[in-house]
N, C-alpha and C positions, 0 to 999 in steps of 0.2 A: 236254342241249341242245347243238347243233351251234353253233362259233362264229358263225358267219351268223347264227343263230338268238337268239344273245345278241345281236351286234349290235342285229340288230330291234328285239329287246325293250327295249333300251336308249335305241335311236333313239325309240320310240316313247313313253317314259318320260318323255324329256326332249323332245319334241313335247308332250305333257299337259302338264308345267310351264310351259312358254313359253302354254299356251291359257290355262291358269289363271291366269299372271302377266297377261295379256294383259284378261280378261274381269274382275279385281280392277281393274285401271289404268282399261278401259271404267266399271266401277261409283264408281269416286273422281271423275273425268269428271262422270259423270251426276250427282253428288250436288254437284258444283258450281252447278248449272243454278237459279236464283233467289235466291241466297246474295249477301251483299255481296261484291263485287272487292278491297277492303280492311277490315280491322278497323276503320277508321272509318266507323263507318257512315251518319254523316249530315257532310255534309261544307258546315261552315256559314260564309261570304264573310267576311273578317275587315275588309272595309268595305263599308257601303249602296254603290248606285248609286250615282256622281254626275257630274258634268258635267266635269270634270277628264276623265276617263277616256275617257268619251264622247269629249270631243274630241280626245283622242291617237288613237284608235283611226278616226276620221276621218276623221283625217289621215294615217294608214300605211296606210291604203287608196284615200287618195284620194275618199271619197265624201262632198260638199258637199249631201247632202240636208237643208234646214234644220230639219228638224222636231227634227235630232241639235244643231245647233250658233247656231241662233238663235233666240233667245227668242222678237222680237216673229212670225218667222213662225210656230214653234212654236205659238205663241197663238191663231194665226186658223187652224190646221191644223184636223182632225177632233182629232186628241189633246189640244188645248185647252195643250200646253206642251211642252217636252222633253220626249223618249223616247230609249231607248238604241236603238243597232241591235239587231235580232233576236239576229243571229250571236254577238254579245259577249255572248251566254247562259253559254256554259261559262267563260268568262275570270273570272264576278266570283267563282267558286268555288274558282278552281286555288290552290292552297298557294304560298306565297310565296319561289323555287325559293333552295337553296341550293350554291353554286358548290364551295366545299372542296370534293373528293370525290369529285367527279363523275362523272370517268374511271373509279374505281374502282367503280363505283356502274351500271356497261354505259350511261351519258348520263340515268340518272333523274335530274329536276331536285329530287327531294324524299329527306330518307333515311327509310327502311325503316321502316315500323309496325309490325312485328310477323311473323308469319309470314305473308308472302301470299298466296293461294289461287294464283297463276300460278307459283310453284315449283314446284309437281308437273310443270308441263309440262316446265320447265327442269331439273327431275332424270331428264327420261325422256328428254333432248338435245334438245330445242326449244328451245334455248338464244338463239336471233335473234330479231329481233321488228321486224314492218316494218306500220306503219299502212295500211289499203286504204281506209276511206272512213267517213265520218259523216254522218248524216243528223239534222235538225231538226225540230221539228213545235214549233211559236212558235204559244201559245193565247192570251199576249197578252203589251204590248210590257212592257218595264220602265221606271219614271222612276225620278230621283234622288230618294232616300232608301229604294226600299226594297232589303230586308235576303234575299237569295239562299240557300236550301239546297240541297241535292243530295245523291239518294240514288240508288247506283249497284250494281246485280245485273249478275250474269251470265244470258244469255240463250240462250245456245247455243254450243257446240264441237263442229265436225264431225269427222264421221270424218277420217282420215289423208288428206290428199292430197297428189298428184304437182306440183310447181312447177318453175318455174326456179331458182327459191335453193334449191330443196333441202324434203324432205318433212316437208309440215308441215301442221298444224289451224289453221283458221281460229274464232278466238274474236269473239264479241260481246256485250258488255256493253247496258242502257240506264239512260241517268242520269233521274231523274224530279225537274225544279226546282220549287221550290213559293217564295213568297212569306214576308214576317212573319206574314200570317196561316192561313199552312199552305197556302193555296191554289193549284195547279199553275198554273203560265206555261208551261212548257213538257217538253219530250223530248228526249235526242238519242241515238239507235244509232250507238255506235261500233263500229270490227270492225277486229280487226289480225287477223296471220299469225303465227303462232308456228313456228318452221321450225327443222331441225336444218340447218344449212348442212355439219354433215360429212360425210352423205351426198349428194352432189349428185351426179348420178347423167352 
């Protein structure tokens, strides 16, 4: 063989390895796709509802709807008493964040379960991670006392796309909350950007 000829062969050798490295990375991807987003996989509110919270939550938004912060209108509402707001869905679940560490930690406010399924991304340099949008679907409100669970898969990872921070997959997860009695209250699709900011093109 003519060295051109080697080259080729060589080039084309190590073209095969990058396809195959490439379609193994696609198939770990895909096999994420319904799987919990953490080794916890039910993630259970380490207090009921209750009106305390309600009314912090209120009050950092500024919304005076009474059915959240007064009894006797709550009462004569359609809800017959207090209800929380819709939104404060995801909040009675979140782990109770811890500060040591944090910087070290890229700003998680919780430390590390175990191996997490979003490493893959960040061993292949999606290393950035910038939230795009959440959406809700509230089947019904919550009152104080009851007890929130959440169970959270992954829903989708797109192919590679071109951004302004730099080339990255957009991931979507959804949480599905259920009640003390197992019973769903609600949804919510989250979606962040996993980006490698050192290609930014």
């Amino acid at each position: 063989m003519s060295a051109t000829a080697e080259e080729k062969a060589g080039q084309e050798a190590g073209e095969q390895r990058v396809a195959r490295r490439d379609e193994a990375f696609e198939a770990e991807l895909a096999g994420l796709i319904g799987r919990p987003v953490s080794s916890q996989r039910v993630a259970v509110a380490p207090d009921p509802v209750n009106e305390p919270m309600i009314r912090h939550w209120a009050a950092a938004f500024e919304d005076w709807n009474p059915v959240y912060t007064d009894p006797d209108a709550a009462a004569r509402s359609r809800f017959g008493g207090i209800v929380a707001p819709p939104l404060m869905l995801q909040t009675w679940t979140m782990a109770t964040p811890t500060i040591t560490g944090i910087a070290a930690r890229g700003g998680s406010p919780v430390e590390p379960d175990g191996e997490a399924p979003l490493l893959l991304l960040d061993r292949a340099g999606y290393t950035a991670t910038l939230a795009t949008n959440s959406e809700f679907d509230i089947v019904r409100y919550l009152r104080p006392g009851d007890v929130v669970s959440a169970t959270t898969v992954f829903e989708s990872i797109s192919e590679e796309k071109a951004t302004r921070m730099g080339p990255g997959r957009f991931v979507t997860w959804v949480t599905t909350y259920t009640d003390q009695q197992g019973e769903v209250v609600g949804h919510q699709r989250f979606r962040i950007l996993k980006f490698d900011p050192a290609r930014v093109s």
